[in-house]
N, C-alpha and C positions, 0 to 999 in steps of 0.2 A: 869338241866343236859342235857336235850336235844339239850335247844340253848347252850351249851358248843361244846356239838360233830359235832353240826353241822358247828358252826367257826373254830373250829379244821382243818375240812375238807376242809371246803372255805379257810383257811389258807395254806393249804399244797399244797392248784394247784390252787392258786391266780397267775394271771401278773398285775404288776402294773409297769407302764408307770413314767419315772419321766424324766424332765428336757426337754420333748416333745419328744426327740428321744430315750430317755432311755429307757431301755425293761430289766426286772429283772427273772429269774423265779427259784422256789426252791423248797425244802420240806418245809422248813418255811423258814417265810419270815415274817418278821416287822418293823417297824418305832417309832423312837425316835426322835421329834424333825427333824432336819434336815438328820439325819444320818438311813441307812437303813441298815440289818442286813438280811446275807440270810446263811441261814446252810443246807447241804446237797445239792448234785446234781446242784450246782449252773448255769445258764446260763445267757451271758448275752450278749445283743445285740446290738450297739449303731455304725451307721454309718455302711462302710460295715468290722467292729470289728467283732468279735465271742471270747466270753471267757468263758473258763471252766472253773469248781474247785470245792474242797470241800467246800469252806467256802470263803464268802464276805462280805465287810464294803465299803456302797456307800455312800461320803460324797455329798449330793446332792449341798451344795452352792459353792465349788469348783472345781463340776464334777470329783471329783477322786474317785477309787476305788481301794481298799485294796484284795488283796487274797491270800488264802492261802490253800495249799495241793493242791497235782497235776493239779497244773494250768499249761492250754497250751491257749494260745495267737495265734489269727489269724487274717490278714487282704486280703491284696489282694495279699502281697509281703512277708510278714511273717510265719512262725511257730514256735514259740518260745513256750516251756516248763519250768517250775519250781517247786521250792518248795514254794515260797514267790513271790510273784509281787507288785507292787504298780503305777498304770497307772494313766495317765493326758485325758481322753478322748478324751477334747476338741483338742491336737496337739497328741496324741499319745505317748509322754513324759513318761518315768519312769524308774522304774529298776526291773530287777527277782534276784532273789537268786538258786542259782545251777541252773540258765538257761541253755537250749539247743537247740538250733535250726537248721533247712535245706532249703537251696536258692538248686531248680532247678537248674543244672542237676544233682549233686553229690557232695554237700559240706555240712557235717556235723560240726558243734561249741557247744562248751559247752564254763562255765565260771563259778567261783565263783560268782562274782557280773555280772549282765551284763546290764549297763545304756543302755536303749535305750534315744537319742537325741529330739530334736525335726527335721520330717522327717525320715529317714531310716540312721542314724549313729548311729553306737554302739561302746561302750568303755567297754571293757572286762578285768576281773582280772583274772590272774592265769586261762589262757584260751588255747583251744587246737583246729585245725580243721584237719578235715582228708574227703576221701572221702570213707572212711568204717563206718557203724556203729557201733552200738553196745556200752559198755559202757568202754571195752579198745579195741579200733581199733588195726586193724593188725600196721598199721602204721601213723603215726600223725607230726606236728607238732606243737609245745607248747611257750607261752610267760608269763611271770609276765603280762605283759601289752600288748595291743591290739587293733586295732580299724577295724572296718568294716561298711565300705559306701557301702549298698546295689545297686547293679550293675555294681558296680566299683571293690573292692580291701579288702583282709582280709590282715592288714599292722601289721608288729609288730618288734621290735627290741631285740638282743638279745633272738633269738629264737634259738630252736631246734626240730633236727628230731627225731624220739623216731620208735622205731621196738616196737609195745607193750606199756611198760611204760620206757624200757628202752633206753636213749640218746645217739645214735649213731653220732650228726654230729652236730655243732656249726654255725646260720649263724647269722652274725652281722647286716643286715637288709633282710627279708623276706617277700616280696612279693605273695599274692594265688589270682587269678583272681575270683570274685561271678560273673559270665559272664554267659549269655546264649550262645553269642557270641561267635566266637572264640576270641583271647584276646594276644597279645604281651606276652611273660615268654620265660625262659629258659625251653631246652627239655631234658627229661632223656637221659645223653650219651649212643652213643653206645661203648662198650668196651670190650675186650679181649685178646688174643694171640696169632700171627703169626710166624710160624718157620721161614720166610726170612724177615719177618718188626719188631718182635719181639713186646715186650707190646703197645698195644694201645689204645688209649679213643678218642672218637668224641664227645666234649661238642658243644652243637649246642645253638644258640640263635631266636627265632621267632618274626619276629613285623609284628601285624596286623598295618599295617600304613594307611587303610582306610578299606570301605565295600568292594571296587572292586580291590583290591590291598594289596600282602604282602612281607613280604621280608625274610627268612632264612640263617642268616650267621654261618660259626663252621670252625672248625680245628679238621684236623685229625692229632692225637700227635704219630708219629712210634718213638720207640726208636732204632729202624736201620737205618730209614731214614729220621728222625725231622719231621719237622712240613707241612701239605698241607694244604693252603685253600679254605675255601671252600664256596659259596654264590649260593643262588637262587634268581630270582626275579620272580612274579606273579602278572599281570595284565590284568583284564575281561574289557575292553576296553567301547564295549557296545556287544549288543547280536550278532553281525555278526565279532566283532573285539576282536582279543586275545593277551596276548604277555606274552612268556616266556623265561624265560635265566635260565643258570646254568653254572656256571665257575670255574672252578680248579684250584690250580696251586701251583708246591712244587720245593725248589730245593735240587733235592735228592742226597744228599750227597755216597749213595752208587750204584748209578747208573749205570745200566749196560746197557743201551742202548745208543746211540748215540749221547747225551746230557746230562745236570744234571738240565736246569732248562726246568719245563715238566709240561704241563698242558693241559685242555681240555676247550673246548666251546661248549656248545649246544645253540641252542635259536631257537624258531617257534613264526612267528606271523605274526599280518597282521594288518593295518591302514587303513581307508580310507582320502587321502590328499582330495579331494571332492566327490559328491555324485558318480561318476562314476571309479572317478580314485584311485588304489589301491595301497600301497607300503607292499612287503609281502616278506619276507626271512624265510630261512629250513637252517642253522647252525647244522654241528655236525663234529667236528673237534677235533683231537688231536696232538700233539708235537712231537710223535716217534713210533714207530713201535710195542714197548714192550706197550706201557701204558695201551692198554686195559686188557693187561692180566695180571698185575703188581696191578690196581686199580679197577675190575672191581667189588671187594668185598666192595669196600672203597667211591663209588661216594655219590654222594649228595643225589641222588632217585637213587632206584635198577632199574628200569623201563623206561626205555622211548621208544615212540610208534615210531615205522620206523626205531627203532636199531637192527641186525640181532649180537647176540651174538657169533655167530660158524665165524661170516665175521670180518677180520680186517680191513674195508672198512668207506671214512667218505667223507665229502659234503657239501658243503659252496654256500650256494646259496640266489642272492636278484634280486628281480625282482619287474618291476612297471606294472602294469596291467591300461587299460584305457577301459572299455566296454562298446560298442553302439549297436545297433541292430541286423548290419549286419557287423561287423568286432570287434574280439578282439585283440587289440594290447597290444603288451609287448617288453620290452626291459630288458634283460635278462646278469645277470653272474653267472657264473658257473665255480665252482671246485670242480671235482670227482677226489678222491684221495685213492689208496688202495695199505695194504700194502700185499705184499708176501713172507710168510717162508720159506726155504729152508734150507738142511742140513749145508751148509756150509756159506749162505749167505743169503740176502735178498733182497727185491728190492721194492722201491716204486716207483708208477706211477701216476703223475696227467697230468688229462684231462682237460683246460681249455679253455671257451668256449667264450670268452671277446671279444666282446658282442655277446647277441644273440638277435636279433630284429626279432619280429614275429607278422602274424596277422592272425588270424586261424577264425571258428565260423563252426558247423556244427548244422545239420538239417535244414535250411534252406528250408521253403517251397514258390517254385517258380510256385505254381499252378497247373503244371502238371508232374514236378517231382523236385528230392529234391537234396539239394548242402550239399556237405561238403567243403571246402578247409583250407590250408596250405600254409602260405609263409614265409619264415624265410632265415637270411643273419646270417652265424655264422663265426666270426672269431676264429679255431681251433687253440691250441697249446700243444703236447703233449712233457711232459718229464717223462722219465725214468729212476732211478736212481738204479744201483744197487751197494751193499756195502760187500766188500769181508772179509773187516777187517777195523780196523780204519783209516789207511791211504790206504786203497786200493779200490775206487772207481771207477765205470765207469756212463759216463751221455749220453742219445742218446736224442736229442731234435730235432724236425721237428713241421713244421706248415702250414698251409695254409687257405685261404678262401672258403666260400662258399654258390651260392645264391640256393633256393630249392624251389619246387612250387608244391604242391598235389592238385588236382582236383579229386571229386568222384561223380558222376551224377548216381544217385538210383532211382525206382521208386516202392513201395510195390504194390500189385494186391491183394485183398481178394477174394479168390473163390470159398468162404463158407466153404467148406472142407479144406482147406490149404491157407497158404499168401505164395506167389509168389512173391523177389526181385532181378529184374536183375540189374547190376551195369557195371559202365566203369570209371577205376581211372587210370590218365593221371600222370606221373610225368617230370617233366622237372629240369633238377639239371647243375648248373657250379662250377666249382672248380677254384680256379685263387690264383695265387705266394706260388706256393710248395717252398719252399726251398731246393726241391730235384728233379732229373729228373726224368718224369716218360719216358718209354717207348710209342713212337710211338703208338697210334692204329687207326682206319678207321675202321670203322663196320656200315653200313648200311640195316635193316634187310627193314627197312619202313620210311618212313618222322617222322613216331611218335615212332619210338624202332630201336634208333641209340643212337654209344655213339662215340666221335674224343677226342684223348688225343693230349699233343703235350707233349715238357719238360717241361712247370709248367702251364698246364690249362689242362684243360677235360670239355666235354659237355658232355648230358646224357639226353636221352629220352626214356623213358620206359613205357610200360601201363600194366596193369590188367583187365581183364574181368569176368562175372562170373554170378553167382546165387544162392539165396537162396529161398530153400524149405520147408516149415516149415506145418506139415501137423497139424490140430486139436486134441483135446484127444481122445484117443481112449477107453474106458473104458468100466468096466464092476462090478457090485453090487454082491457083493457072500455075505450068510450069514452073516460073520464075518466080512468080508475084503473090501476093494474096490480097484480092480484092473485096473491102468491108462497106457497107452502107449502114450510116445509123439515120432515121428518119424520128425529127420529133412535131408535135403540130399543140401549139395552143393558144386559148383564146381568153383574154381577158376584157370583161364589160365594166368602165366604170361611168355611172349614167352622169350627164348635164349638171352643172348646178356653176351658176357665175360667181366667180370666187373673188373680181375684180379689186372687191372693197378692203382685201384681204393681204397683211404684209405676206411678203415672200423672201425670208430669212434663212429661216433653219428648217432641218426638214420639219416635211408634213403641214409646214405653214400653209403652201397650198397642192391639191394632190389634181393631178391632169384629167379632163374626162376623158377616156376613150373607150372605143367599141371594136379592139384591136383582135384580128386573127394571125399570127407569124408561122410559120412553116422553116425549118430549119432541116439542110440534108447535111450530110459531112460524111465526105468519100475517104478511105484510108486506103491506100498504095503501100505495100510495104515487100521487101525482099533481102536479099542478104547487106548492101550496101546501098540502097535505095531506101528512103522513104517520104511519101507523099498525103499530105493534109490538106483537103478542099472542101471547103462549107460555102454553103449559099442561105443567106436568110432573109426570107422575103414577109415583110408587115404588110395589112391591109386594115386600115382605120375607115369604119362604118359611119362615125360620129361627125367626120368630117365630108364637109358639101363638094369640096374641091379635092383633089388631089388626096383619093385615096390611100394610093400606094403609097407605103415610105421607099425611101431611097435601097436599092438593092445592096445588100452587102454581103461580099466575094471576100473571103480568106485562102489565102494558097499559102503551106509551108513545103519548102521540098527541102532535103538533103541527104547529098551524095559522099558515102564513106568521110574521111574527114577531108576533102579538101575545097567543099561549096555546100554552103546555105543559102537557101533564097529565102526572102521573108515577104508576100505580097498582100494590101487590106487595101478595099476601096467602097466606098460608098455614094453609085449612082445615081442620080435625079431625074427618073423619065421625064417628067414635066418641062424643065429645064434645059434638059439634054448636056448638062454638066456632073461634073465631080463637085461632091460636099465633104470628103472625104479621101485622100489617100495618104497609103504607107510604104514606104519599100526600103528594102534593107537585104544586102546582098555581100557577102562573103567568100572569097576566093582563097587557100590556099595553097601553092605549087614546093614544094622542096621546103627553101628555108624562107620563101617570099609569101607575103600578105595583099590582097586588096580586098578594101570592103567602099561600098557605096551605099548613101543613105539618105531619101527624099519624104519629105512629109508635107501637105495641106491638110488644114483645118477651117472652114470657113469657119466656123461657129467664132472661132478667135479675133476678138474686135481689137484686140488694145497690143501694142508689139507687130512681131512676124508674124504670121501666120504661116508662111510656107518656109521651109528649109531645105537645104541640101549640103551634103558631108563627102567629102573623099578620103579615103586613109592608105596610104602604100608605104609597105616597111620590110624588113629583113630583118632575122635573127640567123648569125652566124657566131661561129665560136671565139673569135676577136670581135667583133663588134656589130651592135646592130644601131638602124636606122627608121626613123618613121617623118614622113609627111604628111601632114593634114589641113583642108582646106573647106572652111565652112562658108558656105553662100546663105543670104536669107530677104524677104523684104515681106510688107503687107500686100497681099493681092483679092483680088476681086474674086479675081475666077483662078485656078489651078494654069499654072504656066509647067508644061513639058519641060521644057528646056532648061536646066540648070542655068543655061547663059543670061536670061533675062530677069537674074537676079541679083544682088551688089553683095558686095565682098563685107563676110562680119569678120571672120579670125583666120588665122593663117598660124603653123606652129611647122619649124626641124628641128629635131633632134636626131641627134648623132652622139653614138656612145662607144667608147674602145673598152674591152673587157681582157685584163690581168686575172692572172691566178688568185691575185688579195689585193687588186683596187682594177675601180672602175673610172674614167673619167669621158666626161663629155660635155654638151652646151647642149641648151632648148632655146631657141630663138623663137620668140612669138609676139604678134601683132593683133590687136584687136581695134575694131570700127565700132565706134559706138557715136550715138547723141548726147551730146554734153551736158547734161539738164543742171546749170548751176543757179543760184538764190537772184541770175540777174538776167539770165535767159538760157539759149541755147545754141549751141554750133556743133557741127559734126568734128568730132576727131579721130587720132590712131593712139593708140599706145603701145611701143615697143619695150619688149623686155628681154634681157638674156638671164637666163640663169646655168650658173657652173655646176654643170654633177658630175659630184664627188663620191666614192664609196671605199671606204677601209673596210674588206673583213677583218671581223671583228668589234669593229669599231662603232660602223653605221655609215650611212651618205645621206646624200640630199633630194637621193633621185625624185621625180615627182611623176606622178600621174596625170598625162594631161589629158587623156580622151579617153573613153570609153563608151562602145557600140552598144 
């Protein structure tokens, strides 16, 4: 009885080794002949395999294995579950019964039958994948039949989509990427409803067409105004070289701008033709005056970097760069083009600058003091178009050339306490075949700050002189805090000389007199969750009879750990006893809540708002989050405190429920605008909902609509 219990025991935490790689382990465990028997707790280990389960039959002379009850299958690339399996060891070969499995990042399958191949191909019966868990995902879709090439593609025909278990949508060949990668598919459209475009859907299409390279094409479908297309291209060239495009284009059948077929261009990038020489273009161009405010809800990306959304302004520019030590040269074209609203009309202006050859390089250390220079030959041409109505235009076009040459001779001093830079910047400028006359002038101040017009040429010699004082920190250690003073002081003379007769284009056309001394302090507050930035910078202009002082300008940044920023700029007018200038921008946030407020004046700004104001309050929680926003704007005189006494430009809610593997919600938004059309003008609103949608794995529609 004793040698009973004691094999008993040796039986029940035996490993026995079989086929040299085979590794069996169970509650019991024995052998018949060729065939091995393991009940309970089964493991088993062969290659880098792992198999679980209640129950196994290891046929040792044809290396297969039989199992049964919750068996889950591992390798390097799998997780497979079932109720039934029957495995090929030696290739991996076999098939589960109600298998189920998950490929990295978020692709769950089940299957009646689910043959695995020899290698990572599976053929599934009466099969489903989704990228939710669970045993009825929120959202799936389902085939009779099915295959799955692990790293490649879940393929299946005569499939559908199911909310639940029920079939909402029929596709005749279906497509799901098992990618870690990103992967070529269709994207969830974006879609909803415009009260001037009326119903619309963006089905968009994505091809990864390599690692460093992709391409997004769609149509945006308006039932007001048909169809716009729509393409992006993306290409990481190598790590110094990039290239992007995005292009538009519709013909809008209900058109109210100056045109019906209408479209936009962006594109940034840059090539190197060899190791020194560079070919680099800034593209950002549109067809008419209206587009950006007609489609700025509708582009391809919400986003792009160097676009001023409040500006109807755009820029087409390519340039060849060639760089050596001591000179960069470029050869240069250029179109600045912007447009301007008005009540009754509007007017666009481009500046072109064909060509502009230039060879520049600054810092330059000459041993004993240090160069910048500047020399560029630009041939100007500006036209003006302004449109009163559809057949009532006017066009004012003028041009000329012009050679330009900047010299700056600097030398820094450390003097322990402070760096000391005194400077002398030289400019010498020609103007040659105005198309128009200018005025006679003679003005001789000195050999080096003279300017001679005649009727289509001008010479021009001007200089600057100056210094800069830049003292060290001044600081001090308090308990809590550490308080810094940087103090800087300098003065720039550039003497008289009437520049009147002189276009004022691009730079250097014409350069300002003054006789300016500025003084700059900048306090720094800082501690362990605290910190605080205050500058003060105060001009004083010599050259001017009136009104010395320029406007005092105050900067304050504070912020407190993360849950408040303040942002404050203004720019005071003693004379006036007004604001020419403010900024403010403030940030709260408490748990999972948000509020930011956001108010700006510009006087200088003639054409549009001038002033603004912003509110934003929102929540991020684990089921869903919310944002409100609420833009105020109008043109004013003087600076208005009061947000109230400004009229309403856009209003936007959005509300979003957040799933495990879908997101859904709506963005209501309304914008006031002036209707500038070919026959006049009326104020309107335009309402929009749009549906967001998001499949993990898939994509959504979500959209970005403000950012602080």
């Amino acid at each position: 009885m004793v040698r009973f219990f004691l094999c008993l025991i040796l039986l029940l935490q035996t490993v026995l080794s079989f086929a040299e790689k085979v590794t069996i382990e169970s509650d019991k465990i024995y052998t018949i002949d060729n065939t091995t028997y393991a009940e309970g707790s089964v493991l088993i280990l062969y290659s880098d395999m792992v198999v679980t389960s209640d129950n196994a039959t290891y046929f040792k002379d044809i290396n297969v294995v039989e199992l049964s009850g919750n068996v889950v299958y591992k390798d390097k690339e799998n997780i497979i579950r079932g109720s039934f399996a029957r495995i090929n060891l030696d290739n991996k070969s076999g098939y589960f019964e109600k298998g189920k499995g998950f490929y990295a990042p978020w692709s769950y399958f089940s299957a009646d039958k689910l043959e695995k191949l020899e290698g990572n191909t599976f053929l599934l019966d009466n099969a489903t994948i989704s990228a939710c868990s669970g045993d009825v995902p929120d959202w799936s879709f389902s085939a009779n039949k099915a295959r799955i090439d692990l790293g490649q593609y879940f393929r299946a025909k005569h499939s559908f989509g199911n909310l639940k278990n029920v079939p909402v949508a029929y596709f005749p060949y279906f497509v799901w990427p098992i990618k870690k990668d990103r992967e070529s598919g269709f994207l969830v459209p974006q879609f909803g409803f415009s009260s001037t475009k009326g119903l619309f859907i963006t089905p968009k299409y994505f091809w990864a067409m390599d690692v460093d390279k992709d391409m997004t094409t769609g149509v945006n479908l308006f039932t007001n105004n048909g169809a716009m297309i729509l393409n992006e291209f993306r290409y990481a060239v190598s790590k110094k070289e990039n290239i992007h495009l995005i292009g538009e284009f519709i013909d809008d059948r209900d058109s109210e701008a100056d045109k019906s077929s209408r479209w936009r261009l962006y594109g940034v990038g840059n090539k190197f033709i060899a190791d020194n020489l560079e070919f680099k273009f800034n593209i950002n161009y549109a067809s008419d005056f209206r587009y950006k405010r007609d489609f700025k809800d509708y582009n391809m990306v919400d986003k792009l970097p160097g676009m001023d959304p409040d500006k109807n302004e755009y820029i087409a520019e390519l340039r060849l760069n060639y760089y050596t030590k001591y000179s960069d040269l470029s050869i240069r074209y250029k179109d600045s083009m912007q447009y301007y609203d008005y009540t009754d009309n509007y007017r666009k202006d481009n500046l072109y600058q064909k060509p502009n050859i230039q060879a520049e390089k600054y810092g330059i250390d000459l041993r004993y003091i240090k160069l910048d220079y500047l020399a560029d030959y630009n041939s100007v041409e500006k036209k003006s178009m302004t449109f009163y109505s559809e057949n009532n235009k006017t066009k004012n076009v003028f041009s000329y050339d012009r050679y330009n040459t900047k010299v700056k001779l600097y030398k820094p001093f450390n003097l322990k306490i402070a760096t000391f830079t005194p400077f002398y910047t030289q400019y010498i400028t020609y103007w040659r075949n105005f198309d128009y006359k200018l005025n006679k002038t003679d003005i001789q101040e000195t050999s080096l700050h003279k300017i001679e017009t005649d009727e289509d040429s001008a010479n021009r010699y001007i200089y600057s002189i100056g210094y800069g004082l830049s003292l060290n920190e001044i600081y001090k250690n308090y308990t809590i805090f550490r308080h810094s003073i940087y103090n800087t002081f300098e003065y720039i003379q550039t003497p008289r000389l009437d520049q009147s007769a002189l276009p004022n284009n691009i730079d250097y056309d014409q350069i300002s007199q003054e006789k300016m001394y500025r003084y700059t302090m900048t306090n720094y507050f800082r501690s362990d969750n605290v910190s605080i930035k205050f500058e003060v910078i105060q001009g004083y202009d010599q050259t001017l009879n009136d009104d010395k002082f320029s406007p005092i300008h105050t900067k304050l940044n504070l912020t407190y750990a993360k849950w408040l920023s303040f942002d404050l700029e203004n720019k005071y007018n003693y004379y006036t006893s007004k604001i020419d200038y403010y900024k403010k921008a403030a940030t709260i946030n408490y748990d999972n809540y948000y509020l930011s407020y956001t108010q700006s004046f510009d006087k200088a700004i003639t054409s549009g708002d001038n002033e603004n104001a912003g509110l934003k309050f929102g929540g991020k929680f684990e089921k869903f989050d919310f944002e409100v926003y609420k833009k105020l704007g109008s043109a004013n005189n003087n600076f208005k405190f009061s947000p109230f006494d400004l009229n309403s430009r856009e209003f936007y809610l959005k509300i979003l429920y957040k799933s495990e593997c879908w997101n859904l919600g709506f963005l209501y938004k309304q914008d006031d605008y002036l209707d500038l059309t070919k026959t006049g003008s009326d104020k309107k609103r335009e309402k929009v909902i749009f549906i967001l949608l998001e499949l993990k794995g898939i994509g959504g529609t979500q959209r970005e609509v403000y950012r602080n």
